[in-house]
C-alpha positions as a printed NumPy array, in Angstrom:
array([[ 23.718,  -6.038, -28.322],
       [ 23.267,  -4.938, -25.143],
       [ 21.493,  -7.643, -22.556],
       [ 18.096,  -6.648, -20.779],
       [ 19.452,  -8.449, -17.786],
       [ 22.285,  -6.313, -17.711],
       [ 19.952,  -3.136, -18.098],
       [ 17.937,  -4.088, -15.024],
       [ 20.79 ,  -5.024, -12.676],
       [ 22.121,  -1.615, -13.732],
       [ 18.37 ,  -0.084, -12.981],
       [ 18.384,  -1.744,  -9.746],
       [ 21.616,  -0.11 ,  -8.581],
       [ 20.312,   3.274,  -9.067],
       [ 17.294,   2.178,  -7.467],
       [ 18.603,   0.436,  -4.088],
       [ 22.078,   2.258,  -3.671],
       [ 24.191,  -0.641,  -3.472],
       [ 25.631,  -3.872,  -5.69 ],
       [ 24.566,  -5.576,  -2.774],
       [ 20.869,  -4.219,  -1.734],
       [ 20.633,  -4.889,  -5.664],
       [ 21.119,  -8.414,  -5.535],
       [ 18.637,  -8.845,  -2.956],
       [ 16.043,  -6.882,  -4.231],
       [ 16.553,  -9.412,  -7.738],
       [ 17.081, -12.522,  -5.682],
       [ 20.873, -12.936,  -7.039],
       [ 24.177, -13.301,  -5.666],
       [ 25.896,  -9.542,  -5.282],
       [ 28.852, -11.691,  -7.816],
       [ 25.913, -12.447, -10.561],
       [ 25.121,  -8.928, -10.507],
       [ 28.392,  -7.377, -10.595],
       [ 28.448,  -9.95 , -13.442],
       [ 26.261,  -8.024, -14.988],
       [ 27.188,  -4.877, -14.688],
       [ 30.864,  -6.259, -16.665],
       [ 29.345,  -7.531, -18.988],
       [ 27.196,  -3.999, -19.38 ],
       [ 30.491,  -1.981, -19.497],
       [ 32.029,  -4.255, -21.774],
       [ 29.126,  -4.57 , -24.402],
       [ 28.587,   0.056, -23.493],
       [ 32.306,   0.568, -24.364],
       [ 31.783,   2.741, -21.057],
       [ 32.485,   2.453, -17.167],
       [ 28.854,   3.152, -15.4  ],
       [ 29.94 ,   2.594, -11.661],
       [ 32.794,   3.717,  -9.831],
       [ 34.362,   3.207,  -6.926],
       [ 33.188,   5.638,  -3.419],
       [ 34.016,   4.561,  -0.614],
       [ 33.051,   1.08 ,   0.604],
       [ 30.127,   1.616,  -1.983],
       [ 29.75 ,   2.632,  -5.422],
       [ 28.053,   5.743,  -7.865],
       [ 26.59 ,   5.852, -11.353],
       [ 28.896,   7.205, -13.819],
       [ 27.265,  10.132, -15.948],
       [ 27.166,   7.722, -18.565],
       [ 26.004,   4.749, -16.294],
       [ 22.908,   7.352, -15.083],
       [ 22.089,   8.06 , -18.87 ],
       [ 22.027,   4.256, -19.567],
       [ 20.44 ,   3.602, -16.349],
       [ 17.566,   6.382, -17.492],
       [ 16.989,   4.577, -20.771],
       [ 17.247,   0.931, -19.481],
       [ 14.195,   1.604, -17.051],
       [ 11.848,   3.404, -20.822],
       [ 13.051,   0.24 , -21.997],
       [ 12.052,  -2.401, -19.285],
       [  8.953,  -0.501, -19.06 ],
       [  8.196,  -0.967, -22.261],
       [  8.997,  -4.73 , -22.124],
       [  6.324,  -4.638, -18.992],
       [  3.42 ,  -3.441, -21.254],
       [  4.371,  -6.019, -23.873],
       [  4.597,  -8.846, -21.457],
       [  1.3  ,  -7.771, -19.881],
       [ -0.594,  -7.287, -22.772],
       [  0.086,  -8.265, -26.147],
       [  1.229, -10.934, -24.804],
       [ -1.674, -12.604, -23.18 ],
       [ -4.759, -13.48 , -24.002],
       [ -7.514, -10.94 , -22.561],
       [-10.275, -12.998, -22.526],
       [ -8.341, -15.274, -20.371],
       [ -6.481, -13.274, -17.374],
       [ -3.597, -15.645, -16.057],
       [  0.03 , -15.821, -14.804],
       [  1.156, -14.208, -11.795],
       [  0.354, -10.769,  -9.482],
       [  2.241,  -9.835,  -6.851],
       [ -0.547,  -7.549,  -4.257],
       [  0.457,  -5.658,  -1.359],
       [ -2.381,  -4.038,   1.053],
       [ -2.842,  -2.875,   4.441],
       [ -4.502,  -5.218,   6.864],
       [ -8.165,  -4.516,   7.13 ],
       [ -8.027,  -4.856,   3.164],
       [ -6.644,  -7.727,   3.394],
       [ -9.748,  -9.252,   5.648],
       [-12.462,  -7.212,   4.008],
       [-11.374,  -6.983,   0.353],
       [ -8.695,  -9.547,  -0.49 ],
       [ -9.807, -12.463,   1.404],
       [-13.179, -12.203,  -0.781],
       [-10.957, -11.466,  -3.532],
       [ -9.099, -14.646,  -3.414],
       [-12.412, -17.008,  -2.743],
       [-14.382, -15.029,  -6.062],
       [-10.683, -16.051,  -7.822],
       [-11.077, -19.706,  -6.644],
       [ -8.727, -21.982,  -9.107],
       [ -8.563, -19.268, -11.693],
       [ -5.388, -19.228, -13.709],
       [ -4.909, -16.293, -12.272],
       [ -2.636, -16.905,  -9.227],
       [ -2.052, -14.175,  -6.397],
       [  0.459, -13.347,  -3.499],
       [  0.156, -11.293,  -0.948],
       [  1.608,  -8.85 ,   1.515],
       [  0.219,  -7.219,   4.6  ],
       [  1.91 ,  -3.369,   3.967],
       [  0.709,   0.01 ,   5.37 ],
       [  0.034,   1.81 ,   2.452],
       [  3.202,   4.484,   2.087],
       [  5.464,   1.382,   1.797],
       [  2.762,  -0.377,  -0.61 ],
       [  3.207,   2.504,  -2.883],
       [  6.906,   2.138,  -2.798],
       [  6.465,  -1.496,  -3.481],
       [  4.319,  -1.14 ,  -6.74 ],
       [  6.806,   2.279,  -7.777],
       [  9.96 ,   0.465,  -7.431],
       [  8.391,  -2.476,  -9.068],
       [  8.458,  -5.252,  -5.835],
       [  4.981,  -5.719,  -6.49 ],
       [  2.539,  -5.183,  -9.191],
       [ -0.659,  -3.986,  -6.956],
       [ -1.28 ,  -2.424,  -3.851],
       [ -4.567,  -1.709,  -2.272],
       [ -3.78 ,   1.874,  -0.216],
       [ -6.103,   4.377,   1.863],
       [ -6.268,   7.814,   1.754],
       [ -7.324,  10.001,   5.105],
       [ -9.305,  13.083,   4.208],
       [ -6.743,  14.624,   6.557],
       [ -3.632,  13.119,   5.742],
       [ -2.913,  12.436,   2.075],
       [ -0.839,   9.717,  -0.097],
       [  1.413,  11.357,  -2.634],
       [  1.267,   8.691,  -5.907],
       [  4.048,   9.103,  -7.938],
       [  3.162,   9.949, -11.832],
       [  4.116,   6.685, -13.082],
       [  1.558,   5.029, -11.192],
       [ -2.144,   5.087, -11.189],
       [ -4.871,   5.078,  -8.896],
       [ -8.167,   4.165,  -8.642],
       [-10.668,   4.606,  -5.862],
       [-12.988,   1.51 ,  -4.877],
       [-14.279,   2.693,  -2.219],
       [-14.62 ,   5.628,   1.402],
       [-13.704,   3.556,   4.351],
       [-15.877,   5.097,   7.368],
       [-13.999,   4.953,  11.088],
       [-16.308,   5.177,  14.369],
       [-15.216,   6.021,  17.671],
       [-15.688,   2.846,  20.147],
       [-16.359,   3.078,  23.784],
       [-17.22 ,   0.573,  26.442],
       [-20.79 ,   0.449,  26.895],
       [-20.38 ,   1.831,  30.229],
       [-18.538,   4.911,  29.185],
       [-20.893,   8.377,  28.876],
       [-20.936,   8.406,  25.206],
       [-21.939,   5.395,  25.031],
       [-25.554,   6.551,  24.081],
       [-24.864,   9.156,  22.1  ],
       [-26.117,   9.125,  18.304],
       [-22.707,  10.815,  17.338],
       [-19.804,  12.585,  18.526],
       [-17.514,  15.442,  17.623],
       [-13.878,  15.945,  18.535],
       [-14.465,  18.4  ,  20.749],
       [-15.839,  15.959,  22.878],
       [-13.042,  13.885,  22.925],
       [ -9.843,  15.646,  23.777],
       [-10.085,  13.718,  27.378],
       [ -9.774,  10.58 ,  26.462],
       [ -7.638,   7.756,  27.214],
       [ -6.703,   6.215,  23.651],
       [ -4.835,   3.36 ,  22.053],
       [ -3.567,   3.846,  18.485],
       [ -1.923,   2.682,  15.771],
       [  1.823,   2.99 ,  16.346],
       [  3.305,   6.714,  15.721],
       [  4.1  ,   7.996,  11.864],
       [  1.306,   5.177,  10.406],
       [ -1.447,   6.707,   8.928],
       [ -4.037,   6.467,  10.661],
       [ -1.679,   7.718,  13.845],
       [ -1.853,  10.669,  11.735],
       [ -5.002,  10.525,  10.575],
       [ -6.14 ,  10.657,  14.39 ],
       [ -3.64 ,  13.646,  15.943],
       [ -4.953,  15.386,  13.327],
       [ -8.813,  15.704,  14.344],
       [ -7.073,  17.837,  17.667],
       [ -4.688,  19.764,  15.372],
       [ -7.737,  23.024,  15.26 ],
       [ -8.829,  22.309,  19.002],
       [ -5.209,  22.757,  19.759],
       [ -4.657,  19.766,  21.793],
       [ -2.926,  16.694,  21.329],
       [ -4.762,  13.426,  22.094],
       [ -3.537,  10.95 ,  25.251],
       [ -2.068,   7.563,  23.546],
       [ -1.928,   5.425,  26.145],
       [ -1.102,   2.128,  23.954],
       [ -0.135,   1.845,  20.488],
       [ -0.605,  -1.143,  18.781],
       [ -0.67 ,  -2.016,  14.646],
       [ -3.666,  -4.395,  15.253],
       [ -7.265,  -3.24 ,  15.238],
       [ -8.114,  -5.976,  16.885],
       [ -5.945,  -5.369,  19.984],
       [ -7.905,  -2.19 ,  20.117],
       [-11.101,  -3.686,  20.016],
       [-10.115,  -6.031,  22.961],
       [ -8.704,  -2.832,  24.742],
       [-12.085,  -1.169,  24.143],
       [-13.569,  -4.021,  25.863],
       [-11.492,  -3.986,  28.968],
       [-12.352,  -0.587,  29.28 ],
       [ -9.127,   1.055,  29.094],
       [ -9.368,   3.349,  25.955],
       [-11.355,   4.581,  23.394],
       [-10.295,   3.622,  19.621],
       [-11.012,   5.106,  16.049],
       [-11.246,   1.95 ,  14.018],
       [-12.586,   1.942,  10.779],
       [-15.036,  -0.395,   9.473],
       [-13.661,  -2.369,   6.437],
       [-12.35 ,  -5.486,   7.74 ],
       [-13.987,  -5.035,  11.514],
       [-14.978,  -7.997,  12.775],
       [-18.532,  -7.968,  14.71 ],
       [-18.178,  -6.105,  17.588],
       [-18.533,  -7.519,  21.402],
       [-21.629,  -7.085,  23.517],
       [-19.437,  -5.124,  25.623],
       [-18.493,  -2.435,  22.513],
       [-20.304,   0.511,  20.955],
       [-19.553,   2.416,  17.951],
       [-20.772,   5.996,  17.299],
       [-19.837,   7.862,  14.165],
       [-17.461,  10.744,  14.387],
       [-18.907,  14.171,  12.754],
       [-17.813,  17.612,  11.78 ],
       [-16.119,  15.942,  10.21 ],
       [-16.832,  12.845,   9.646],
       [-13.997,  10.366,   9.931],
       [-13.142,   9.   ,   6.695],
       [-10.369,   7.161,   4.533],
       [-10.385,   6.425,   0.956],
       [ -9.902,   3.18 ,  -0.217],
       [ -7.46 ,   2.83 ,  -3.808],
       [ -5.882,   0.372,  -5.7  ],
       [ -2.608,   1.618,  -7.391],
       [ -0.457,  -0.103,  -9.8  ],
       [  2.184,   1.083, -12.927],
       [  0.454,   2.716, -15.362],
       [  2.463,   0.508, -18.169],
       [  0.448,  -2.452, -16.592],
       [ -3.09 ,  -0.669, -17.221],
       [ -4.277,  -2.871, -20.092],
       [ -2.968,  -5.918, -18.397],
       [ -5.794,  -8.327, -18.441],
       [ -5.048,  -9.662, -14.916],
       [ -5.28 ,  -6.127, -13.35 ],
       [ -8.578,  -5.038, -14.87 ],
       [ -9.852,  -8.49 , -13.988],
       [ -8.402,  -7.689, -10.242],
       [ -9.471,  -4.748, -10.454],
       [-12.638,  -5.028, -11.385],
       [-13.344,  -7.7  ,  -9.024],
       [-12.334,  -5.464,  -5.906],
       [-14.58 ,  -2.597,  -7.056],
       [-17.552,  -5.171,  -7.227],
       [-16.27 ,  -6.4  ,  -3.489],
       [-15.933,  -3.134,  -2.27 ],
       [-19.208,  -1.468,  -2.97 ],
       [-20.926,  -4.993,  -1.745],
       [-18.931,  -4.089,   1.759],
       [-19.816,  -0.631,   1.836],
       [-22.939,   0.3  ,  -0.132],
       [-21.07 ,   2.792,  -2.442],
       [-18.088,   3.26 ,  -5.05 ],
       [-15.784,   5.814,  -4.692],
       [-15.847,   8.11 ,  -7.451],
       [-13.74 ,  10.954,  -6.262]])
């Protein structure tokens, strides 16, 4: 009979390109895997690596096997997280991954409604194109991701999404600067300004080169930076204008003003994503459920598009 470990090390392989980036990813030795992978061929009848280079390839056979080990560790993931567990009672384990102003506006809450639940969380600060990767490739089991109107997330099919909730971002300006009294702005406006930004090819970089993209221009990044927060204290000095969104912002300083962006408005959805063999998992839909709750509480409305 052939032995699910021995299916997954194969599986990883495929995944992660090497014996070795396989081992990490499992959190064995590269020996216990190629281990493994003997005992595999030997129980197969079948070689299903070979030898290229200073690395290896999947057989024909070893990609066949490799294709039905990962229906059949799926499977095994639905049966763990379901019949397996009580669902009046969500418990075990969850890996989550998010991005950061998630993690301070929706899973900090998240973790205090949890409490001592038997339902015990990790988590990991991710922008959302690697969360997605994370939850696909099965490193994690959620991932809280956003969405730009402008810029979107492709979610492969064996995941699924759900929204929670549109994540507004305002343009702040010292309280000195000329827009400062303005009821709104529009990009036009603001093809002038000195900005800082998240750093280049994150999303929200994106997200903000492409309000220019029609007008034609491209905006002047003086400082990139991951943290919001850095660009709230830049704001302050003076030295740049920021698009920050508002889950997760901490209260502003006297010296900061925020004034919505229009035509069009600046906006980001807000998802949770996670394998769509863990969808009647008691501990997601408890999770999940929980964040929508959170989420409208933060920003008035659920997402329903």
């Amino acid at each position: 009979m052939i032995d699910i470990g021995s299916l997954r090390a194969l599986a990883a392989i495929e995944q992660y390109g090497t014996v070795i980036a396989a081992a990490d990813a499992m959190g064995y030795s590269p020996s216990a895997v190629s281990q493994q992978v003997k005992r595999l061929e030997k129980e197969a009848g079948f070689a299903v690596l070979e030898r290229r280079g200073r690395g290896v390839l999947l057989t024909e056979r070893g990609l066949a096997l490799a294709a039905y080990g990962r229906r059949i560790l799926a499977e095994l993931e639905e049966l763990e997280s379901t019949l397996l567990v009580d669902p009046a009672k969500p418990s075990g384990s969850l890996r989550l991954t998010s991005f950061s102003t998630a993690c301070r506006g929706l899973v900090g809450p998240l973790l205090a409604r949890l409490g001592q639940s038997a339902l015990d969380i990790s988590v990991l600060a991710e922008d959302p194109r690697e969360a997605v990767a994370r939850v696909a490739n099965g490193d994690a089991d959620l991932g809280l991701v956003h969405n730009w109107n402008s810029v979107p997330l492709v979610i492969p099919e064996h995941l699924t999404l759900e929204w929670l909730c549109e994540d507004v971002a305002d343009l702040l300006v010292h309280r000195s600067h000329a827009l400062a009294g303005r009821p709104d702005v529009e990009p036009a406006e603001l093809v002038d300004e000195r900005w800082i930004s998240t750093p280049a090819g994150a999303i929200c970089n994106e997200a903000l080169l492409r309000i220019f993209a029609d007008l034609g221009r491209v905006p002047d990044i003086r400082v990139y930076d991951p943290d919001f927060a850095t660009h709230i204290a830049f704001v302050e000095q003076g030295v740049a204008v920021a698009l920050v969104p508002r889950l997760g912002r901490p209260a502003l300083p006297p010296e900061v003003v925020a004034i919505p962006v229009v035509n069009p408005v600046q906006a980001r959805q807000v998802g949770l994503v996670h394998r769509r063999t863990m969808t009647a998992s008691p501990g997601i839909r408890h999770v999940s459920a929980l964040l929508r709750s959170i989420a409208v509480s933060a920003n008035g409305e659920p997402q329903t598009a």
